[in-house]
N, C-alpha and C positions, 0 to 999 in steps of 0.2 A: 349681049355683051357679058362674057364670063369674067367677074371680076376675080383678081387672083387669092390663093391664098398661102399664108408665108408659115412654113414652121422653122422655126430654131432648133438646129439638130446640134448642136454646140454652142455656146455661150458660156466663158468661164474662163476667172485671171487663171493662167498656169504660169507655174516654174516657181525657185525654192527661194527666191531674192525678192520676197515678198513685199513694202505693196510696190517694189521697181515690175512686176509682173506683166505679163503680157496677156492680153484680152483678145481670144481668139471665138472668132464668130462664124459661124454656117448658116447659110442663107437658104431655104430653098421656096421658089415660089413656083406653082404649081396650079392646073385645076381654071387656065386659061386660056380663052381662044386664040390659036394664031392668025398674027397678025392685029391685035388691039392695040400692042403698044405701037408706038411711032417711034421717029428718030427724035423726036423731043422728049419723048419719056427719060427721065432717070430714076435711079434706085439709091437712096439714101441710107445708112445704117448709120445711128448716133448712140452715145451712151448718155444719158439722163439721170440727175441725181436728185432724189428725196428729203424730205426732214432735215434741210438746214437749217439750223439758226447764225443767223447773220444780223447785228446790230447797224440796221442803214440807215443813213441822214433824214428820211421820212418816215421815218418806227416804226416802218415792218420789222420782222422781228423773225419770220418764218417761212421758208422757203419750199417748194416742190417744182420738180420736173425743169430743175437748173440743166440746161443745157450745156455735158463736159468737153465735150468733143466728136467731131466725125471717125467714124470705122473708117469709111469710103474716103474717097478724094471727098474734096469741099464741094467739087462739081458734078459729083454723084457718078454711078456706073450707067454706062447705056444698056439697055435690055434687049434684047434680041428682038426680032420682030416677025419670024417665023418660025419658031417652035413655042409649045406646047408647056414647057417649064424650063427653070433657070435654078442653075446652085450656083450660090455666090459666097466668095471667104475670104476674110480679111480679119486682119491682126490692128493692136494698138496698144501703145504703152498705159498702163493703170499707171494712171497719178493718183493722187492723195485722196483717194475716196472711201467712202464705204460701200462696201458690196453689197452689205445686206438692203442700201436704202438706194440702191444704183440697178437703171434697168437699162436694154438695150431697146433702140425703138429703130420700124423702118417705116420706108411710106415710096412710095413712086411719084413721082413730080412731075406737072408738065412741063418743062423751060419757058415755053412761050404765053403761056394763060398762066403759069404759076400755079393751075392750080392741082392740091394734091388728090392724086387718083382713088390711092387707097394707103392704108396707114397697119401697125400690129405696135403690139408694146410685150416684151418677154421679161 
């Protein structure tokens, strides 16, 4: 079973209406046998943010890997399931974040077992 592997060949708010910016992402995964994925597989891309402070009703006080939003639909992309690698690109509005403590993360999901195949954080 060749599990895949994902590199980020772009990732980065552009444009000059800054932080209204748009968050454009290049997907490539690669380095896998065809045919492992199924039609239950999907592909998630999210953006994650770091080093909140957030004053909550149970006094935590410090946050990591707040979940901002999906790149992909909410219901993920399907993967091919006979070839060999996949580029995947998708866009999203940068809301009020920081970039410097904000990463992009992906993962492959089964639908049906939920459970995830394989994961990357950029």
């Amino acid at each position: 079973f060749g599990l895949p592997v994902y590199r980020f060949t772009r990732c980065f708010p552009c444009g000059s209406n800054w932080p209204m910016a748009v968050l454009e992402v290049e997907l490539e995964i690669f380095n896998f046998d065809a045919g492992n994925f199924g039609v239950d597989d999907r592909l998630f891309v999210a953006v994650i943010e770091n080093s909140i402070y957030y004053e909550a009703p149970n006094n935590l006080t410090d946050f990591d890997y707040v979940f901002r939003g999906f790149v992909t639909p909410v219901n993920g992309v399907a993967l091919p399931s006979d070839q060999n690698g996949f580029t995947w690109q998708g866009s999203m509005n940068w809301g009020d974040w920081v970039y410097q403590n904000s990463r992009v993360i992906a993962f492959v999901q089964n639908m049906n077992t939920k459970h995830v195949l394989n994961a990357t954080i950029n």
